[in-house]
MDTraj code that builds the backbone (N, CA, C; nanometers):
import mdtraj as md
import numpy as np

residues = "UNK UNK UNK UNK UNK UNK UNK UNK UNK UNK UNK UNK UNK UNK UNK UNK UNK UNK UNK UNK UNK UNK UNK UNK UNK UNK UNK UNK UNK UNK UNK UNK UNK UNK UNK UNK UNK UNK UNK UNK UNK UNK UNK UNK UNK UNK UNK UNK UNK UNK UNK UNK UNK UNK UNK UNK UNK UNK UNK UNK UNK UNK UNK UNK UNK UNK UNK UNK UNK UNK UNK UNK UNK UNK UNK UNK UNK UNK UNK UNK UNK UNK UNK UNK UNK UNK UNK UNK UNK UNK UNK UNK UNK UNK UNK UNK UNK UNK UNK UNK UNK UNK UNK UNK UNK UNK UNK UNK UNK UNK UNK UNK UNK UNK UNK UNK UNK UNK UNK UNK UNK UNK UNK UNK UNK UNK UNK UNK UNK UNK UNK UNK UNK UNK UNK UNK UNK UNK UNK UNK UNK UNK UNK UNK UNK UNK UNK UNK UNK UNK UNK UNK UNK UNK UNK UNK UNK UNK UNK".split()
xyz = np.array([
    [-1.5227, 3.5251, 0.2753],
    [-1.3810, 3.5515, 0.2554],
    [-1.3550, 3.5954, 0.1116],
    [-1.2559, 3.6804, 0.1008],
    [-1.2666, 3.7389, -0.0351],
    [-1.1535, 3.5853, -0.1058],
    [-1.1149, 3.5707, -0.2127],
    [-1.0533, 3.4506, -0.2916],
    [-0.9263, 3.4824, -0.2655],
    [-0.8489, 3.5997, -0.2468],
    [-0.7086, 3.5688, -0.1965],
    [-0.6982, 3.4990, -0.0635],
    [-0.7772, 3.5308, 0.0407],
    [-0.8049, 3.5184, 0.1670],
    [-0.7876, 3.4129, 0.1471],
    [-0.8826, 3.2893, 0.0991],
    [-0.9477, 3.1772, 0.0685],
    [-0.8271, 3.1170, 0.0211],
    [-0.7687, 3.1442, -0.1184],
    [-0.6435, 3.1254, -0.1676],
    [-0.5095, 3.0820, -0.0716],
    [-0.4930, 3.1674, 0.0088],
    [-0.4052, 3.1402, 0.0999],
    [-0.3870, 3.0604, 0.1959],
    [-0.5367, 3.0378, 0.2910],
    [-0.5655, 2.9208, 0.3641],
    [-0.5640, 2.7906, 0.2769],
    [-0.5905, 2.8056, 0.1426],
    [-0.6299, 2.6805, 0.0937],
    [-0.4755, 2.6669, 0.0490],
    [-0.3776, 2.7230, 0.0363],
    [-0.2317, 2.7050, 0.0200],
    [-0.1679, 2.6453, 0.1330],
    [-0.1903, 2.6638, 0.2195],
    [-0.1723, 2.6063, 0.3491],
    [-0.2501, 2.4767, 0.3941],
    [-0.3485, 2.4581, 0.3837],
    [-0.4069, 2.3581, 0.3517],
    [-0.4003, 2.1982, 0.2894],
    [-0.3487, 2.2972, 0.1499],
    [-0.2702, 2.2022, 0.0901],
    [-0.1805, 2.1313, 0.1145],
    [-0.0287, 2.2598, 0.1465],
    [0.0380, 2.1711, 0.2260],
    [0.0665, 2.0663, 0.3351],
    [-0.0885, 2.1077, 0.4086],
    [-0.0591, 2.0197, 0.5311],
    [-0.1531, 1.8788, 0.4433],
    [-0.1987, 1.8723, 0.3077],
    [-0.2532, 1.7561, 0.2973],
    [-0.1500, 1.6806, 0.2399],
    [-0.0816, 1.7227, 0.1939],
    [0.0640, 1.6399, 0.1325],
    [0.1391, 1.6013, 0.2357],
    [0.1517, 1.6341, 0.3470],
    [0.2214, 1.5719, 0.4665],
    [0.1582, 1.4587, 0.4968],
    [-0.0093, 1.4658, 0.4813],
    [-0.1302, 1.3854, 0.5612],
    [-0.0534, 1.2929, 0.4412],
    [-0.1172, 1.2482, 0.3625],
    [-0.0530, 1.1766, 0.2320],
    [0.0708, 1.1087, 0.2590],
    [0.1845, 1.1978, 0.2220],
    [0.3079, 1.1352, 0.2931],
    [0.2924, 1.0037, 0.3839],
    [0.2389, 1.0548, 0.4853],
    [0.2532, 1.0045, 0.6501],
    [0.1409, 0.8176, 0.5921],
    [0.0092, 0.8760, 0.5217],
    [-0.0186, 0.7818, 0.5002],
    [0.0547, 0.6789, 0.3961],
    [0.1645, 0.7075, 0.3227],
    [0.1758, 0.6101, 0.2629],
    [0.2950, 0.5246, 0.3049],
    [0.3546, 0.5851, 0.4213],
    [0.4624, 0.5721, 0.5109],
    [0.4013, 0.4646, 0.5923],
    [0.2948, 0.4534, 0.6256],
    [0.2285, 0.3660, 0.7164],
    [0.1925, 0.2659, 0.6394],
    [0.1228, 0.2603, 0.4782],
    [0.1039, 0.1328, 0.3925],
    [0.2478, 0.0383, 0.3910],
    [0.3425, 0.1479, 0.3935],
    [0.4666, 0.0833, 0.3473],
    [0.5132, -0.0323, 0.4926],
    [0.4251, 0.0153, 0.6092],
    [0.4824, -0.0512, 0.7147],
    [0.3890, -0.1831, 0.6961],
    [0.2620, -0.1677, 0.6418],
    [0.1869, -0.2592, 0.6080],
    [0.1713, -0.3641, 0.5324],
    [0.2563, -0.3626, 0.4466],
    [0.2696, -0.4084, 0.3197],
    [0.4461, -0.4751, 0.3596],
    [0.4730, -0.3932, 0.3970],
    [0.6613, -0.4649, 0.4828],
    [0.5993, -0.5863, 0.5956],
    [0.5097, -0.5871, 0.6938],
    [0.5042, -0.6270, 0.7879],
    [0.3680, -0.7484, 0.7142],
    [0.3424, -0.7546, 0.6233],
    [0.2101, -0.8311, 0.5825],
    [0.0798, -0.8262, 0.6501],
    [0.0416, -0.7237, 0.7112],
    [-0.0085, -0.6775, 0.8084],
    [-0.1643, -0.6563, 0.7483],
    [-0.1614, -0.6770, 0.6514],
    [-0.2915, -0.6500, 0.5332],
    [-0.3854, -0.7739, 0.5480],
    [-0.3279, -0.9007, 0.5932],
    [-0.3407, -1.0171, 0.5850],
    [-0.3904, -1.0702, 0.7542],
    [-0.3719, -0.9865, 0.8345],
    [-0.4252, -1.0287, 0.9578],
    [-0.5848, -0.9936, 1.0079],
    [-0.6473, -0.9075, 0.9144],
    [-0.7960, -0.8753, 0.9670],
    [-0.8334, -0.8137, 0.8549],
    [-0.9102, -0.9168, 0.7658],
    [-0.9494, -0.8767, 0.6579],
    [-1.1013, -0.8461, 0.6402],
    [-1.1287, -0.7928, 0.7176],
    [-1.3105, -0.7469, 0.7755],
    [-1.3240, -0.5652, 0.7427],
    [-1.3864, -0.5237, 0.7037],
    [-1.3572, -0.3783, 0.6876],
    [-1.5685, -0.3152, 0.7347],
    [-1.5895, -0.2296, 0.8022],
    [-1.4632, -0.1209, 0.8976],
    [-1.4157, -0.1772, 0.9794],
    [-1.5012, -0.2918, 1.0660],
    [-1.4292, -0.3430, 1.1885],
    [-1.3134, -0.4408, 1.1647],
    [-1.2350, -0.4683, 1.2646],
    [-1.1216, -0.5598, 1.2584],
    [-1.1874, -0.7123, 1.3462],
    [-1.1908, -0.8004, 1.2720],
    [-1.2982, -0.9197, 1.3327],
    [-1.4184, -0.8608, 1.4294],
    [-1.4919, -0.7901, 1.4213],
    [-1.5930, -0.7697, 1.4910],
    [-1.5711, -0.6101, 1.5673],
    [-1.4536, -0.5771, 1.5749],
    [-1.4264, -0.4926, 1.6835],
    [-1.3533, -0.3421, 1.6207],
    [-1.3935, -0.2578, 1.6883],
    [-1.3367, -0.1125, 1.6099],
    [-1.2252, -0.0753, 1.6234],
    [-1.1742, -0.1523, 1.7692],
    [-1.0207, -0.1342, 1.7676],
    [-0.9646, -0.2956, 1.7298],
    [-0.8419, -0.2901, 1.7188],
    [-0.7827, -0.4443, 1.7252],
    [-0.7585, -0.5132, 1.8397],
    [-0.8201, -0.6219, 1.8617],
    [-0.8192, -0.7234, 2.0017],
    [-0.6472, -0.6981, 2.0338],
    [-0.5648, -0.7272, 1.9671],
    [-0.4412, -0.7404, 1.9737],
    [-0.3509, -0.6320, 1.9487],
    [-0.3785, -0.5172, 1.9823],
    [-0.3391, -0.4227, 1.9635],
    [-0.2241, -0.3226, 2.0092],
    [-0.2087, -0.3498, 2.1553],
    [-0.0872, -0.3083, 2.2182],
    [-0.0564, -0.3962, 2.3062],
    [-0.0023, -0.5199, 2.2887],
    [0.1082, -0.6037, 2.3152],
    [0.1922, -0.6398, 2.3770],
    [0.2663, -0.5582, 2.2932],
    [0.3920, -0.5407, 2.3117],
    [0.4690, -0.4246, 2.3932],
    [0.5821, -0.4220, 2.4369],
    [0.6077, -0.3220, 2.5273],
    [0.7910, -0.2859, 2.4797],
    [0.8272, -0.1915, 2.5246],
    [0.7438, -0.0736, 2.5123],
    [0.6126, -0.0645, 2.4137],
    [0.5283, 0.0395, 2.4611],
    [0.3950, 0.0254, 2.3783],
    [0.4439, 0.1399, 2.2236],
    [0.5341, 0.1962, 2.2107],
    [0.5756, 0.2582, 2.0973],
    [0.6136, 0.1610, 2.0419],
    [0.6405, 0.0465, 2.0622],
    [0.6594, -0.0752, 1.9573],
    [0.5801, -0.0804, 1.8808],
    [0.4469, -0.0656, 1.9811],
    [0.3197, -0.1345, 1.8659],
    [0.2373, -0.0775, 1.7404],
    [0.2947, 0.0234, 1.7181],
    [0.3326, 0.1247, 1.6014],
    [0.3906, 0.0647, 1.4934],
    [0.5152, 0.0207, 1.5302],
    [0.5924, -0.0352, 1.4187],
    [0.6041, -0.2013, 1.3936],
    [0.5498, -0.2514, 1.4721],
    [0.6008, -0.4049, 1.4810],
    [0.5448, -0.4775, 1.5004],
    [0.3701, -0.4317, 1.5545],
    [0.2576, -0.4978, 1.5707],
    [0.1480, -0.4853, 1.4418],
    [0.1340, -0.6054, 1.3804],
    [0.0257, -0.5588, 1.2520],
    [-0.0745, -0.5573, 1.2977],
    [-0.1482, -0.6038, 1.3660],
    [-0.2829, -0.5547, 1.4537],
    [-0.2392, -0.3580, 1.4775],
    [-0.1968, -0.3734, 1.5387],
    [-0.2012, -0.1724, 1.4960],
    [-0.0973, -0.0971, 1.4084],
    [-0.0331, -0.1577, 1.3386],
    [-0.0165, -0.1330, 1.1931],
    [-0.1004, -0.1237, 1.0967],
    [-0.1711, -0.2168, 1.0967],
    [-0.2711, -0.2267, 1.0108],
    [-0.3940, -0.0941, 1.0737],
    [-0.4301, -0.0932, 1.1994],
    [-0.5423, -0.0043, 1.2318],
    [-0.4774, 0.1389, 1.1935],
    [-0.3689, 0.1565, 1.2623],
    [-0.3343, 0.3137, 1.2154],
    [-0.3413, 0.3198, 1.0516],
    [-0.2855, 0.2412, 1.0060],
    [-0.3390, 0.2917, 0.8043],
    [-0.4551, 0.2900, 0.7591],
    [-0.5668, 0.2184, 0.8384],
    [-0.7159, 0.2024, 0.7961],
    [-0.7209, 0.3753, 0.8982],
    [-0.6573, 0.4246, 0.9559],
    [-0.7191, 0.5323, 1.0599],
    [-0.6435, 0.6508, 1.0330],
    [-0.5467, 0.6354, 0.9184],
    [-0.4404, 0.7496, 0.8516],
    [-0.5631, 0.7897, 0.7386],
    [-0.5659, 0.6471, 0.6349],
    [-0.6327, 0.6354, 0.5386],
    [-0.7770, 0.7319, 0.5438],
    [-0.8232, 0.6980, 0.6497],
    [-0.9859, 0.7791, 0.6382],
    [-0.9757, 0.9286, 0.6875],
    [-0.8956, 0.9569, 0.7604],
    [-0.8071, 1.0857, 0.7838],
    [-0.8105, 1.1427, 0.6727],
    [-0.6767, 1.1195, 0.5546],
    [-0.6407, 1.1279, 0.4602],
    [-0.7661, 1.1498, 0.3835],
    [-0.8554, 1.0807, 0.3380],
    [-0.9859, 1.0877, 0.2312],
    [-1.0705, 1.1703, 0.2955],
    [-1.1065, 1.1947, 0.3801],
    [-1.1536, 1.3026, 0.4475],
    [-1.1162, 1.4212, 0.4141],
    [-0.9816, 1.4320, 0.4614],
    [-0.9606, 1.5704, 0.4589],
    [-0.9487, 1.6000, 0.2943],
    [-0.9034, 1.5001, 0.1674],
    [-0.9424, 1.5362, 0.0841],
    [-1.0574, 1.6026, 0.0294],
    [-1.2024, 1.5290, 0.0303],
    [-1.2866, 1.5482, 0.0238],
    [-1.3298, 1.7031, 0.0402],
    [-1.3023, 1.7117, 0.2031],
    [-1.3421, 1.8550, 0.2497],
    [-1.2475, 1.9406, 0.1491],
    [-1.1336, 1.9397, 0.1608],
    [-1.0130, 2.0377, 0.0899],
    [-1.0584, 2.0644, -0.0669],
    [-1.1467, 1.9488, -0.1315],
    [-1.1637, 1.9449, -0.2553],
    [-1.3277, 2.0672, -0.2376],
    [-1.4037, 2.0206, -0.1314],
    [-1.5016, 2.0981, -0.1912],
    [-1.5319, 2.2509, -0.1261],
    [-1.3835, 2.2921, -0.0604],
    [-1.3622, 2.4072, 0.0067],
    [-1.2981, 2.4779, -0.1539],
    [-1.2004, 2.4036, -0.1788],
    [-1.0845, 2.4917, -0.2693],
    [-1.1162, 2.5232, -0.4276],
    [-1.2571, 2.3988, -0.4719],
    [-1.2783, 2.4036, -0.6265],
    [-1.3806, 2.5354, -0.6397],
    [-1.4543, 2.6033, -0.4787],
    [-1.5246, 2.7120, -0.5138],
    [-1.4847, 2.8554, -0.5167],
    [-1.3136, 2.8154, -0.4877],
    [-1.2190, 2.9361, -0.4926],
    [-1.2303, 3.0745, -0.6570],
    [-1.3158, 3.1630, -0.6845],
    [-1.3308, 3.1446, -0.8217],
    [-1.1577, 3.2216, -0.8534],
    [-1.0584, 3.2310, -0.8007],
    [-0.9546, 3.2792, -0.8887],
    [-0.9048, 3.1651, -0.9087],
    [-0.9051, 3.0069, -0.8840],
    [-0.8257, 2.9073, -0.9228],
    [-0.8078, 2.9116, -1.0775],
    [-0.7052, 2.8892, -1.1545],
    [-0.7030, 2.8135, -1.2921],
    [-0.7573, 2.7266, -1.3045],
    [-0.7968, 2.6936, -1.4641],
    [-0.8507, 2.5686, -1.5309],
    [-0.7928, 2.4527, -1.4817],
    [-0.6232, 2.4385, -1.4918],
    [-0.5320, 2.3447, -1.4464],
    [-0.5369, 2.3014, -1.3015],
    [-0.5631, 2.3912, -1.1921],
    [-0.5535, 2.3714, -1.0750],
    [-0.6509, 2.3085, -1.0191],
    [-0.8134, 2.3457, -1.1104],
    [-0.9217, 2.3179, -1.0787],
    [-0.9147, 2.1577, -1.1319],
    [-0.8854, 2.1442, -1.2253],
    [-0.8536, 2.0251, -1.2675],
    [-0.7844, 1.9057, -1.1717],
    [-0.6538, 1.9552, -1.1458],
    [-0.5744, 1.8588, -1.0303],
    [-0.6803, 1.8412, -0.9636],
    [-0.7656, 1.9295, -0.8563],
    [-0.8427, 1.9254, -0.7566],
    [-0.9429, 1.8101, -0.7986],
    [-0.9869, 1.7953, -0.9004],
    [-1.0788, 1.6933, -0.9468],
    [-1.0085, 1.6015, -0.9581],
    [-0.8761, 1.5932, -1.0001],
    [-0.8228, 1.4154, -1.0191],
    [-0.7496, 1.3803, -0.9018],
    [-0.7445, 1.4749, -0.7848],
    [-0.7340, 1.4487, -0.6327],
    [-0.8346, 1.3888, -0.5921],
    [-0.9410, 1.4211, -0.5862],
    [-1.0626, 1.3672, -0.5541],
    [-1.0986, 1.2392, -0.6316],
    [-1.0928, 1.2172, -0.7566],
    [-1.1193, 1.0831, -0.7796],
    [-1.0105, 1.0102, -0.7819],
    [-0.8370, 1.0240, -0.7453],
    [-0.7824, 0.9120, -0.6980],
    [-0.8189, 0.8863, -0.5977],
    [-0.8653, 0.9951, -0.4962],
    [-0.8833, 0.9366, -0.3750],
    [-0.9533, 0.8207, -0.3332],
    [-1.0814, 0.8476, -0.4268],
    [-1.1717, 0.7602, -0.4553],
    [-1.1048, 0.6181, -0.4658],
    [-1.0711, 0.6602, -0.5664],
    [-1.0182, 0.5364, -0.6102],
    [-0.8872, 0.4537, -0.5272],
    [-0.8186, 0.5161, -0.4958],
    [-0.7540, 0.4505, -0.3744],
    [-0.8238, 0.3464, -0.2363],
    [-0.8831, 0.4374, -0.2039],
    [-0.9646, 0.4320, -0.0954],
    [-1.0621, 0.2508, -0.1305],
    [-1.0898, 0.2818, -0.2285],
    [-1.1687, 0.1121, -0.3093],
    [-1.0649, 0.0564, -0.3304],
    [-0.9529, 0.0542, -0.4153],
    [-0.8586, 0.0015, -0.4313],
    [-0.7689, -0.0723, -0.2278],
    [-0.7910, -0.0224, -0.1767],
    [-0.7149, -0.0447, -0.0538],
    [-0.8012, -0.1334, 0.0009],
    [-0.9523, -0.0819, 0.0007],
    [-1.0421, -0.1818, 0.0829],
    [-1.0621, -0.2976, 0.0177],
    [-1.0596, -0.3017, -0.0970],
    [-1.0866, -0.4612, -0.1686],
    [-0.9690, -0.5559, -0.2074],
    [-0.8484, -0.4623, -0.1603],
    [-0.7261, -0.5294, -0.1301],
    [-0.7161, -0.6482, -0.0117],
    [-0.8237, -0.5742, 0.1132],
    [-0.8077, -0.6034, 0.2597],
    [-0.8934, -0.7073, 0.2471],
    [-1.0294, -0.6926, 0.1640],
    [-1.1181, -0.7976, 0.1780],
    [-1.1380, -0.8987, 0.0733],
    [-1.0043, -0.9236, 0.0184],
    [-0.9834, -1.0414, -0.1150],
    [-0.8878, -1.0816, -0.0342],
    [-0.8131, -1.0456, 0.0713],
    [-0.6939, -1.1058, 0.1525],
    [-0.5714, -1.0619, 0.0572],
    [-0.6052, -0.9768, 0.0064],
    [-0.4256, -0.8958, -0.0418],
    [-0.3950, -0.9764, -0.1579],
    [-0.4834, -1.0100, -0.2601],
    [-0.4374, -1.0997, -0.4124],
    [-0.3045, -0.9596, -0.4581],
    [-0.2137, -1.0069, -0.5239],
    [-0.0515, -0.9374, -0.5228],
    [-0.1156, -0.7772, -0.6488],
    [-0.1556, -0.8827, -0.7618],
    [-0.1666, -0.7785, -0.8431],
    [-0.3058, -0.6512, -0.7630],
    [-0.3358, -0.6601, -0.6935],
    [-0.4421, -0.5780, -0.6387],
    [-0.3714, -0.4596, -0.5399],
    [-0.2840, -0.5856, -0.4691],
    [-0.1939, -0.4811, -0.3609],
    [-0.0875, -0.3691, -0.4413],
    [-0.0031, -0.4138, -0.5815],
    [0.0551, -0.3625, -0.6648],
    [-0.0156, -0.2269, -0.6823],
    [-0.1260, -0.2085, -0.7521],
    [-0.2288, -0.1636, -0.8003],
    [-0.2365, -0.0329, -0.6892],
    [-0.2708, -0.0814, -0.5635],
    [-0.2341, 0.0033, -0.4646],
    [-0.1479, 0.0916, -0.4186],
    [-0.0504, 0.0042, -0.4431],
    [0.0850, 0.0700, -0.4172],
    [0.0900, 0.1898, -0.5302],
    [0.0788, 0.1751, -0.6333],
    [0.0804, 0.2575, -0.7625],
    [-0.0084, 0.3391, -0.7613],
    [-0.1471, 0.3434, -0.7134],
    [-0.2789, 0.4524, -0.6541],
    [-0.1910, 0.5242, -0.5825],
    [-0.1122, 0.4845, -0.4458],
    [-0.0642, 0.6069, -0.3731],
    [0.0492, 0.6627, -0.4211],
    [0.1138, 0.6603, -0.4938],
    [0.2369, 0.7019, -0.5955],
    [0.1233, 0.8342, -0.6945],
    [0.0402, 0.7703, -0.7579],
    [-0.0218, 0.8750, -0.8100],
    [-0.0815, 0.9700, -0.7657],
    [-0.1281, 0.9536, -0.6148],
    [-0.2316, 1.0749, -0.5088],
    [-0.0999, 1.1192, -0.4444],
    [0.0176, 1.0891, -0.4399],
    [0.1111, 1.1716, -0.4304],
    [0.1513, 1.3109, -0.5095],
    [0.1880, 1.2347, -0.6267],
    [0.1919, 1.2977, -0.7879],
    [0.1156, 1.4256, -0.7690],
    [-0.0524, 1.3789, -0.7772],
    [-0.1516, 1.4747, -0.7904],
    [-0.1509, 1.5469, -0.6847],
    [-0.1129, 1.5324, -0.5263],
    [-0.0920, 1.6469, -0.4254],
    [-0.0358, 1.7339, -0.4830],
    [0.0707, 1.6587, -0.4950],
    [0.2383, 1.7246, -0.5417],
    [0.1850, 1.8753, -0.6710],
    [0.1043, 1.8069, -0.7326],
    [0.0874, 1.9073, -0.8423],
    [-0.0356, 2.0192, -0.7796],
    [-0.1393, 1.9819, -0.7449],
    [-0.2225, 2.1156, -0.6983],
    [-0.1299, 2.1963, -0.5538],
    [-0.0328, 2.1049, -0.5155],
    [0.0443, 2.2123, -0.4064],
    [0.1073, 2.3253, -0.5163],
    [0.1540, 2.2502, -0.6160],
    [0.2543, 2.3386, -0.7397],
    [0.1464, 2.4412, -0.7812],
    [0.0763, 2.3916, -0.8180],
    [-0.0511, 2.5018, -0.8808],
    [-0.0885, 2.6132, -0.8529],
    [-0.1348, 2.5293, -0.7037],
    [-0.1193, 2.6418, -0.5669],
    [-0.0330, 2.7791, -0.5689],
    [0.0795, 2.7335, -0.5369],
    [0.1512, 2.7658, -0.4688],
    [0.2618, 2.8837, -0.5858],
    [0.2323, 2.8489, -0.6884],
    [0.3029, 2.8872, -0.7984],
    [0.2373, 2.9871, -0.9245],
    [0.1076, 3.0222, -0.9004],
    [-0.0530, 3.0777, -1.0192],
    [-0.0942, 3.1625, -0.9360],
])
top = md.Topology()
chain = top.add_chain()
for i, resn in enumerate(residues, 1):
    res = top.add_residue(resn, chain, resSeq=i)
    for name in ("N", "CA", "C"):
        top.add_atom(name, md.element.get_by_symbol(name[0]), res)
traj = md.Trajectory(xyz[None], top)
């Protein structure tokens, strides 16, 4: 693909990773509202199991989305790896773009290591049982991988 080509998908791209983002931190927030962090503190599995024993419940089953922390909690461990994923890939599709800027190339790198760092930050949240200043800490990781979307979409979208 020639780099505008590339450029453009990866503009699009982008955007749809700032939604992914969004959506995931929309789901911590249900997690962290619902204490939901605190019911299966085993990581990857949830006590033994890949889905949650307790998982749809409740009925209507669109409840168990919002009101069940057994799948409150699984959809953000299952947003979350979504989310770092598609970073990852997006990071090592878009940093070989060669018309990017210094600046853009840059965001792309401190996308990738908040992610990182989120991603540890969230799991050792789950498996210390949610100590406050850790979950804080968290909360403030996804405020910043917001930030940093926010800015390589700008970069993007704007160079």
């Amino acid at each position: 693909k020639t780099p505008a080509t590339s450029t453009g998908a990866t503009k699009k791209a982008a955007s749809y990773l700032l939604g992914l983002v969004s959506i995931t931190i929309v789901s911590g927030g249900f997690v962290a509202g619902l204490k939901a962090g605190l019911a299966y503190n085993t990581f990857p599995k949830m006590s033994g199991q890949w889905l949650p024993p307790a998982g749809w419940m409740l009925q209507p089953g669109w409840r168990n989305l919002f009101e069940n922390i057994a799948t409150v909690q699984f959809d953000h461990r299952l947003l979350a790896t979504l989310t770092f994923v598609s970073i990852v890939v997006f990071w090592y599709y878009a940093k070989r773009i060669p018309a990017l800027s210094r600046g853009t190339r840059t965001g792309l790198h401190l996308l990738l290591l908040t992610a990182v760092t989120q991603v540890s930050l969230g799991i050792s949240t789950l498996l210390l049982h949610v100590p406050v200043a850790l979950a804080v800490t968290h909360q403030a990781g996804a405020l910043t991988l917001l930030s940093i979307t926010l800015f390589v979409n700008h970069r993007l979208h704007n160079t």
